[in-house]
N, C-alpha and C positions, 0 to 999 in steps of 0.2 A: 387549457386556455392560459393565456402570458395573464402575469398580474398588472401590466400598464398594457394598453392598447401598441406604441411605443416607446419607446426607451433609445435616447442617443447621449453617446459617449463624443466629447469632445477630445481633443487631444490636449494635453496642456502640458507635455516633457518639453525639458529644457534640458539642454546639453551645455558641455563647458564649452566656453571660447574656445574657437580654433576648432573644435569637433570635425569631423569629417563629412558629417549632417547634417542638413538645417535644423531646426526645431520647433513645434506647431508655439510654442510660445513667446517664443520671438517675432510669432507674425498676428498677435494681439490674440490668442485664443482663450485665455483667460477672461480677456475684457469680452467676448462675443460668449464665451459660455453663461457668463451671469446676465449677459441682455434674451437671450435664449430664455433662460429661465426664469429670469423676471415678463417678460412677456407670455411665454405659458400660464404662469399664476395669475397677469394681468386677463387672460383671455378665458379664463375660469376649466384649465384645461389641464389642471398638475394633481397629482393622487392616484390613487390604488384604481384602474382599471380605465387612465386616460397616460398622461403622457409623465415621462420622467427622463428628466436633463440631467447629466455626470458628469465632470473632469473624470477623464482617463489618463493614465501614465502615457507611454509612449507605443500607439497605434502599426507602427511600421511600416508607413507609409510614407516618410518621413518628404521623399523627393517631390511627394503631390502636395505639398501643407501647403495653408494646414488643414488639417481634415478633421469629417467629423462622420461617425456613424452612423444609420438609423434602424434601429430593430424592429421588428422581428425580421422585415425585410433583407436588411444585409444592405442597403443604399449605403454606398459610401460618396461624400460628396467635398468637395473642395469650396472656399468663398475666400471673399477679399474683404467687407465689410459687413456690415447690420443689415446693409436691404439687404444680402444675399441671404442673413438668417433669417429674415422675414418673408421672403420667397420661399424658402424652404418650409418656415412654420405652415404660410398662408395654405403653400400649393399640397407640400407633403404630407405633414402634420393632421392638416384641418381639410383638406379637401384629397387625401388618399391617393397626389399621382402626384411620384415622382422629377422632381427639376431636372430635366436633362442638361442644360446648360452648364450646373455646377457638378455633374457625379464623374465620378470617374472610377 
């Protein structure tokens, strides 16, 4: 058995100017990993055998960013702002099925 029900890894690599990449944290993954996990905690849903939110370095997927993971699953999903994290919480997270919209 996994010790969090979930576990998702955001991406939060930043590359130099000019890079040949984009990079998930130039397209606010920072700002959306801590609303992620501030809303986990707000929905009494963070700790040992419910969900756990991460900054991850650089994921390699760099061309779909920004992305973010979800385990044990293997969902990997792409967003643009906060409702997309909150679809993701609502749908994924708390209600166990997948956002096709955002995965990729």
């Amino acid at each position: 058995m996994s010790y969090y029900r979930h576990h998702v890894f955001f991406c939060t690599n930043q590359r130099e100017p000019g890079a040949d990449r984009p990079s998930c944290a130039s397209c606010g993954a920072a700002d959306a990993q801590a609303h992620a996990k501030k809303r986990i905690k707000a929905l009494g849903l963070a700790g040992a055998g419910e969900v756990r939110v991460n900054k991850a370095g650089c994921l390699d997927r760099c061309e779909e960013g920004p992305v973010l993971v979800v385990y044990p699953e293997g969902v990997w999903y792409t967003y643009v702002d906060n409702s997309d994290i909150d679809e993701i919480i609502d749908q994924h997270l708390v209600g166990g099925e997948p956002v096709e919209r955002l995965r990729i």
